[in-house]
TORLUM-311519 format. One line per field, with one value per residue: residue number from 1; chain; x negated, y, z of N, C-alpha, C in turn. Coordinates in steps of 0.05 Angstrom, whole numbers, always signed. Last residue first. Layout:
N
i = [NUM:...]
ch = [A:...]
n.x = [X:...]
n.y = [Y:...]
n.z = [Z:...]
ca.x = [X:...]
ca.y = [Y:...]
ca.z = [Z:...]
c.x = [X:...]
c.y = [Y:...]
c.z = [Z:...]
This chain:
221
i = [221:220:219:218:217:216:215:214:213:212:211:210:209:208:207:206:205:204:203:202:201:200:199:198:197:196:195:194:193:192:191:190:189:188:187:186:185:184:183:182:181:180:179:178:177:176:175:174:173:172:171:170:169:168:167:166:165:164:163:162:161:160:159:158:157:156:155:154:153:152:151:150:149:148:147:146:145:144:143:142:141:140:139:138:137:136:135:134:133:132:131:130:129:128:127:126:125:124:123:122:121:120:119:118:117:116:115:114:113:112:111:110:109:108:107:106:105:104:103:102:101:100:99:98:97:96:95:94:93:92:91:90:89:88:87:86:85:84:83:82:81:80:79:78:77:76:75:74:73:72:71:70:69:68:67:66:65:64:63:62:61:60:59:58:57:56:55:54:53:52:51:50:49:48:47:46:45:44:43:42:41:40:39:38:37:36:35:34:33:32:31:30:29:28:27:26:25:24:23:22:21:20:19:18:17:16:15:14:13:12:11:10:9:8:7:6:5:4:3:2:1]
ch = [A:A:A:A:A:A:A:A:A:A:A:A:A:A:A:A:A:A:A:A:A:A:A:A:A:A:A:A:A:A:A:A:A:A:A:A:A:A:A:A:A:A:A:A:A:A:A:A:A:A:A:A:A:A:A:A:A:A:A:A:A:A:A:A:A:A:A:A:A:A:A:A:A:A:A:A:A:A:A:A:A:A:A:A:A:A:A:A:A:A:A:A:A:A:A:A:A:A:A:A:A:A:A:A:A:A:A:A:A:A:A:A:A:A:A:A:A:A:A:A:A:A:A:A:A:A:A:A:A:A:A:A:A:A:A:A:A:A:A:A:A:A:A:A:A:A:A:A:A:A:A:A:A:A:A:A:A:A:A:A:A:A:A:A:A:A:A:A:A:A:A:A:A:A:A:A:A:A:A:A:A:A:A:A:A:A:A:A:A:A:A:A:A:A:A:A:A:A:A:A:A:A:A:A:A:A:A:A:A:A:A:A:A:A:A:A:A:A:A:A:A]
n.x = [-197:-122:-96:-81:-12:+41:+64:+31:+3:-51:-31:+17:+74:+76:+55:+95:+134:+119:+75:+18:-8:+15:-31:-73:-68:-79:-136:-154:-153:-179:-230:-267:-317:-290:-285:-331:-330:-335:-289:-237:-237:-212:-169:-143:-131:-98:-52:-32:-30:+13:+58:+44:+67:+124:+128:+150:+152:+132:+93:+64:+22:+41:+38:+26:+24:+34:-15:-76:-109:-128:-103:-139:-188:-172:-162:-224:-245:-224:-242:-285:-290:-260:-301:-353:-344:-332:-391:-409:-380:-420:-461:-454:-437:-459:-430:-415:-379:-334:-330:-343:-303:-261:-252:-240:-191:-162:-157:-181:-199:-181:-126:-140:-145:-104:-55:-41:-75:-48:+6:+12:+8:+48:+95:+84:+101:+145:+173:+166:+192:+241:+262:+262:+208:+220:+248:+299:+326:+371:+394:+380:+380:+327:+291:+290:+264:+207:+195:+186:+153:+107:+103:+138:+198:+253:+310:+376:+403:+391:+328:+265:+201:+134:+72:+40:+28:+35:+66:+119:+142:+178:+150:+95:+104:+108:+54:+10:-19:-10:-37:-101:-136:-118:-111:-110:-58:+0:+55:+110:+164:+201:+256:+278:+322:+296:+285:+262:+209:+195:+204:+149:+114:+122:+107:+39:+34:+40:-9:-55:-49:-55:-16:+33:+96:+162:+220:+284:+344:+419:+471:+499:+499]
n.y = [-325:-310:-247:-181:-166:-164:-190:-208:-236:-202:-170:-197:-209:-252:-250:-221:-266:-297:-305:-300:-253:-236:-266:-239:-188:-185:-203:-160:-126:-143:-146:-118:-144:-184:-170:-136:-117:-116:-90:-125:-112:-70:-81:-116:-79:-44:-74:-87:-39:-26:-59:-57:-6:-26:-76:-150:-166:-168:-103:-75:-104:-171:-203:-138:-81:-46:-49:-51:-86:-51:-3:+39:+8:+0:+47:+62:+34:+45:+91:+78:+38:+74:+99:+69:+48:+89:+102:+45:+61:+104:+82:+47:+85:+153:+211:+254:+293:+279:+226:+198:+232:+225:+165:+167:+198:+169:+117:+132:+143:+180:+164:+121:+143:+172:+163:+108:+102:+126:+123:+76:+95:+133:+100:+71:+115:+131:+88:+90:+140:+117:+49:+18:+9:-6:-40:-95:-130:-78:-26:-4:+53:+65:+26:+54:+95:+82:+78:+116:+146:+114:+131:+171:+182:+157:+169:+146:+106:+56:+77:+68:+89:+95:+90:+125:+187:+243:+280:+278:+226:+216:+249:+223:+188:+214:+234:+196:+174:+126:+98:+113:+106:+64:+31:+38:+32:+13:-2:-43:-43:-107:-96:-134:-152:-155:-170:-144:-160:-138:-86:-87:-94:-61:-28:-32:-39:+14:+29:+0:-19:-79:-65:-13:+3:+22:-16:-9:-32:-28:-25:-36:-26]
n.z = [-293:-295:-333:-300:-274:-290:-252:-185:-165:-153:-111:-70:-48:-39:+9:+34:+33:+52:+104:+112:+120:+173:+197:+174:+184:+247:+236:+221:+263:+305:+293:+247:+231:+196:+144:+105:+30:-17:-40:-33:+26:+19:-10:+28:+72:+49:+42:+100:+119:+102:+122:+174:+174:+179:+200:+224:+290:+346:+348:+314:+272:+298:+343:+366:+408:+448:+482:+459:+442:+378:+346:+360:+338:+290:+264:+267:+235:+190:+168:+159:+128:+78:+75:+62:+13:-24:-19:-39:-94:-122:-115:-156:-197:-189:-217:-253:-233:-267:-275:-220:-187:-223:-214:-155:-150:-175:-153:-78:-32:-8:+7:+49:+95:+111:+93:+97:+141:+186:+174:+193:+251:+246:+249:+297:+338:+323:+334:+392:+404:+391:+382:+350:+281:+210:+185:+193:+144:+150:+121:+65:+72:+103:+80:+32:+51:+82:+24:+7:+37:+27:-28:-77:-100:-137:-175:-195:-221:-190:-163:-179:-151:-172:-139:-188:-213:-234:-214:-241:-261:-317:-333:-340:-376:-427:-421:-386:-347:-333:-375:-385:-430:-441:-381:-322:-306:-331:-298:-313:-276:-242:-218:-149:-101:-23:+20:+51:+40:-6:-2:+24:-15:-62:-25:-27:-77:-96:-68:-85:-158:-182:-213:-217:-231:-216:-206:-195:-177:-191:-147:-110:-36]
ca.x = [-207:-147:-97:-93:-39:+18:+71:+47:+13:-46:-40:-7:+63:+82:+35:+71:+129:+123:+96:+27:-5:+24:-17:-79:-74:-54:-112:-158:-138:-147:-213:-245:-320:-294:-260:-328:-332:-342:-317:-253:-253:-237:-191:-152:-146:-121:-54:-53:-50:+6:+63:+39:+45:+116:+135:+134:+166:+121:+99:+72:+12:+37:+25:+39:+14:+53:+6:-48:-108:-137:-88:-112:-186:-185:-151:-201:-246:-214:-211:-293:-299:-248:-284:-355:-343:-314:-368:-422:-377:-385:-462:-473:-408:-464:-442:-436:-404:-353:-337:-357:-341:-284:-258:-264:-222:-164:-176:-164:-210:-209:-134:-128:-166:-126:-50:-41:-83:-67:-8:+14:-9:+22:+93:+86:+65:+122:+175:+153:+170:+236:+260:+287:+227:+219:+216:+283:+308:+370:+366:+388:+397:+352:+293:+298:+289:+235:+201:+203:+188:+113:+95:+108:+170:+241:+272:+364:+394:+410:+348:+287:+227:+163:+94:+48:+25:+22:+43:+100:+137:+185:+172:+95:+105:+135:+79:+18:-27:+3:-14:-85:-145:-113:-109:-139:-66:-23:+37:+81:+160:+175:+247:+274:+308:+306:+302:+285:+210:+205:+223:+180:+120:+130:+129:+62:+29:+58:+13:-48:-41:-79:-16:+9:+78:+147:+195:+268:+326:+391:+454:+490:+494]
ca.y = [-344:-307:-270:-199:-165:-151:-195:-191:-256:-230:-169:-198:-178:-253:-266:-204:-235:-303:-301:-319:-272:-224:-261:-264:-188:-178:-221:-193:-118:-143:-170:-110:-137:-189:-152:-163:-113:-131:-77:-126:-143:-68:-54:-133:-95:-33:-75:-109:-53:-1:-54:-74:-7:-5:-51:-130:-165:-195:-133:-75:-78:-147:-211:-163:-86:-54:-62:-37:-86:-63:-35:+41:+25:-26:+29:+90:+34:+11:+92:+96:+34:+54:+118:+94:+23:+70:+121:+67:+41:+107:+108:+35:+68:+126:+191:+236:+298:+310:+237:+192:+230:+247:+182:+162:+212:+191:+120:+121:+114:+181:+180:+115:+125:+186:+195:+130:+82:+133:+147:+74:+76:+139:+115:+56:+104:+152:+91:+65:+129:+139:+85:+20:-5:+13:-44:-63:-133:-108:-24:-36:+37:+64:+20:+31:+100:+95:+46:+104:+161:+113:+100:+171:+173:+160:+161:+172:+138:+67:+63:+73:+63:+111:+76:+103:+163:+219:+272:+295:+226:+201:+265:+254:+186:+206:+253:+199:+209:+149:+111:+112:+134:+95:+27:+42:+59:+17:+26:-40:-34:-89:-104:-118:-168:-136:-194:-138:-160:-157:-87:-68:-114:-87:-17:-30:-62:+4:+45:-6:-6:-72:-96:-29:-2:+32:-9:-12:-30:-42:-12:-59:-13]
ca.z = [-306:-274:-317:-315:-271:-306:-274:-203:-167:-173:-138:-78:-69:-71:-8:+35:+28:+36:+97:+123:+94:+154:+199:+173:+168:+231:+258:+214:+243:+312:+296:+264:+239:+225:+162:+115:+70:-7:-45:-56:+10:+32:-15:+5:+76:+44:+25:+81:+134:+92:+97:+163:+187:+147:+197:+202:+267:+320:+367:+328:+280:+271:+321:+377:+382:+434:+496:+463:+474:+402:+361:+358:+369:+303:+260:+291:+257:+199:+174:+188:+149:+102:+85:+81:+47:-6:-9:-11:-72:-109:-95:-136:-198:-210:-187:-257:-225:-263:-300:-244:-179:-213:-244:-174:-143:-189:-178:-101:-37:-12:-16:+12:+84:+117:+84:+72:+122:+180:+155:+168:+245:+249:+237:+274:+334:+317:+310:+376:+410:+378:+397:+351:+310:+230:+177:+198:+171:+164:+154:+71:+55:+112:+102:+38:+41:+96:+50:-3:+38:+57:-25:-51:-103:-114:-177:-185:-240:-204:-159:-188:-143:-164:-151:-182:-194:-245:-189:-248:-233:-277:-336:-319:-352:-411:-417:-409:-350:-312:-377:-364:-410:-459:-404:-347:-292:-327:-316:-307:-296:-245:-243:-163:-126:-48:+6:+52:+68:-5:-18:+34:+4:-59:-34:-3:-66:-103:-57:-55:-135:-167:-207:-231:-209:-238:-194:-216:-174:-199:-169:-127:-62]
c.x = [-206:-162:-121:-96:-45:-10:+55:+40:+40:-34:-48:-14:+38:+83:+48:+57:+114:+120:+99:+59:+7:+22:+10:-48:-60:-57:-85:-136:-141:-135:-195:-229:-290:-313:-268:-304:-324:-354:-333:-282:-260:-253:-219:-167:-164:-139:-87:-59:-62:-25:+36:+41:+35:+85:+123:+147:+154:+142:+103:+89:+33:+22:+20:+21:+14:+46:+34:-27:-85:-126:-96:-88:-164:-185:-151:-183:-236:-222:-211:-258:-291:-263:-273:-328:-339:-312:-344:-404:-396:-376:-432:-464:-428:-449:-437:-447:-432:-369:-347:-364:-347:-298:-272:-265:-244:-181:-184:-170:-195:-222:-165:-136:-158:-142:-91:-43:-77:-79:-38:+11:-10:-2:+54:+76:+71:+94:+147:+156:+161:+207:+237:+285:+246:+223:+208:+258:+299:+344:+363:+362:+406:+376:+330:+309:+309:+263:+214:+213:+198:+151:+113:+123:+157:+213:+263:+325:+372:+397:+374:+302:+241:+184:+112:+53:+44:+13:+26:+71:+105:+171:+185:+124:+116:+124:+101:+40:-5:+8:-1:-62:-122:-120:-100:-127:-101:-51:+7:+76:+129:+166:+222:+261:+308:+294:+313:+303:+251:+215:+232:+200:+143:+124:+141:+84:+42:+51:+37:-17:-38:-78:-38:-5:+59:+122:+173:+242:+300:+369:+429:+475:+485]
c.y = [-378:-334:-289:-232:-193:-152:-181:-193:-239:-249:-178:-186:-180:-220:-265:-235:-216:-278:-296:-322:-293:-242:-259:-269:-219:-187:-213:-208:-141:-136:-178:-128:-114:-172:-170:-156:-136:-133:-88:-104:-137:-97:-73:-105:-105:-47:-60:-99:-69:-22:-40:-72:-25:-2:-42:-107:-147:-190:-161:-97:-70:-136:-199:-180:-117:-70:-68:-55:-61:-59:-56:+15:+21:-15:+13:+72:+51:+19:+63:+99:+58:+41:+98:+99:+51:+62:+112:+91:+42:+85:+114:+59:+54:+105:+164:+221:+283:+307:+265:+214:+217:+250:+207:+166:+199:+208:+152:+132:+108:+166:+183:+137:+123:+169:+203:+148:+107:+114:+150:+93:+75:+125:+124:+71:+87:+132:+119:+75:+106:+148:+102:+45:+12:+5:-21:-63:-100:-119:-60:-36:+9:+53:+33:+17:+70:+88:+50:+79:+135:+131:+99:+147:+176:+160:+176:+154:+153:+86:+77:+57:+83:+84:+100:+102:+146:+202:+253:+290:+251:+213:+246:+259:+206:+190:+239:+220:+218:+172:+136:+122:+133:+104:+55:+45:+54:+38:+21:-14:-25:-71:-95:-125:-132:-154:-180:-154:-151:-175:-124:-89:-109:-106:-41:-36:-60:-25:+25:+12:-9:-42:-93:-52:-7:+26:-9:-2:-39:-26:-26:-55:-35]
c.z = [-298:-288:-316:-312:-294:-297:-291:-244:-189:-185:-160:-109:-75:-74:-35:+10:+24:+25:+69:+116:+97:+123:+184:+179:+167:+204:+243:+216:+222:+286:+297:+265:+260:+236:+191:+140:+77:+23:-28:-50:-18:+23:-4:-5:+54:+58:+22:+53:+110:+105:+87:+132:+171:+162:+181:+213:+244:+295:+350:+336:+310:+292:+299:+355:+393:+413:+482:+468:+473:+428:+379:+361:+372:+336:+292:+288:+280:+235:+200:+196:+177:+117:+101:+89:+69:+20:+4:+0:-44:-93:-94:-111:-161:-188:-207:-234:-222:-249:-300:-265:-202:-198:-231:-185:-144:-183:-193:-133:-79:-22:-24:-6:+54:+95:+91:+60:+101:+162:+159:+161:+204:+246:+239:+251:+301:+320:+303:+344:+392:+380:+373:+362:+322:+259:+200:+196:+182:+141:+157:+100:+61:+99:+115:+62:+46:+79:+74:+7:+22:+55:+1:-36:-72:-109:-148:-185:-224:-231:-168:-181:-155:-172:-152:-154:-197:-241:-218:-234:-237:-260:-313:-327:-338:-382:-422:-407:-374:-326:-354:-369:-382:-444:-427:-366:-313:-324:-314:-309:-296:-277:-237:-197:-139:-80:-18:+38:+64:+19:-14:+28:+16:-45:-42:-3:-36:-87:-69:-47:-113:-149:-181:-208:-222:-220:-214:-197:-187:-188:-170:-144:-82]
């Protein structure tokens, strides 16, 4: 397929920071279309947003005409479109643990962690910014460590999350790693999820989805 690929993202998203690791793990050239998720109260919220992506999230992948959204269906999609490298493994078994390993980052630790349920602990119920980061370390601590059980000494878990080729695990690992550093956790306390981590930056791919290295993030003093 030669149709262009467009990626509606913001620079400091862990969901769009997945999506452009996918994308880059596939040797995909894409456009980045910023949104910034502060600026005016937050474009997401704006109404030609919500007409790409009623949720008022980030990311949604345009490919061609058609708009694809939520972070984990869209690295499947890819995945099936352009299967070479595969971000998925080959049974049907391995693809349910992979699978599971990357929902439990996106579906258990992220949402509890993301800006639209900070603004509301800030603006309805007035939690002061010291007691919303205590909440943080709280969730992904208690995610990192069902994490840190789950790949420890498992028999499939290699130099990634599963043996030595990326998967959408890994896709979904580093991006709520760099979370956790920024609110200033320390990741030796889970060794195996370090390790991947360390790993993983190690490639090209994963180090030019970094949030710093994207075309709208701010630039660095």
């Amino acid at each position: 397929m030669n149709e262009e690929l467009r990626l509606y993202s913001y620079w400091r998203s862990s969901a769009a920071y997945r999506v452009r690791i996918g994308l880059n793990l596939k040797g995909l050239a894409y456009e980045t279309v910023p949104v910034h998720l502060l600026r005016d109260g937050g474009e997401q919220l704006a109404p030609g947003f919500a007409a790409t992506n009623p949720q008022k999230l980030v990311p949604v992948l345009q490919h061609g005409q058609r708009l694809f959204r939520q972070s984990l269906a869209i690295l499947e999609y890819i995945d099936e479109v352009w299967p070479d490298p595969p971000l998925l493994p080959i049974t049907a078994r391995e693809r349910q643990r992979v699978r599971s390993l990357a929902q439990l980052v996106a579906a258990d630790i992220h949402p509890l962690n993301n800006l639209r349920v900070m603004r509301f602990l800030e603006q309805e119920w007035n939690v002061p910014q010291p007691e919303r980061d205590v909440w943080i370390r709280h969730w992904i601590g208690e995610g990192f460590n069902a994490l840190e059980a789950l790949l420890r000494d498992h028999p499939a878990t290699g130099t990634f999350c599963d043996g030595h080729v990326p998967t959408i695990a890994d896709c979904c690992l580093v991006p709520q790693a760099y979370n956790a550093r920024r609110f200033g956790m320390d990741l030796s306390r889970w060794p195996t999820i370090a390790s991947i981590e360390r790993a993983c930056l190690e490639l090209p791919a994963f180090r030019d989805a970094a949030p710093d290295r994207q075309p709208d993030a701010p630039p660095s003093n």
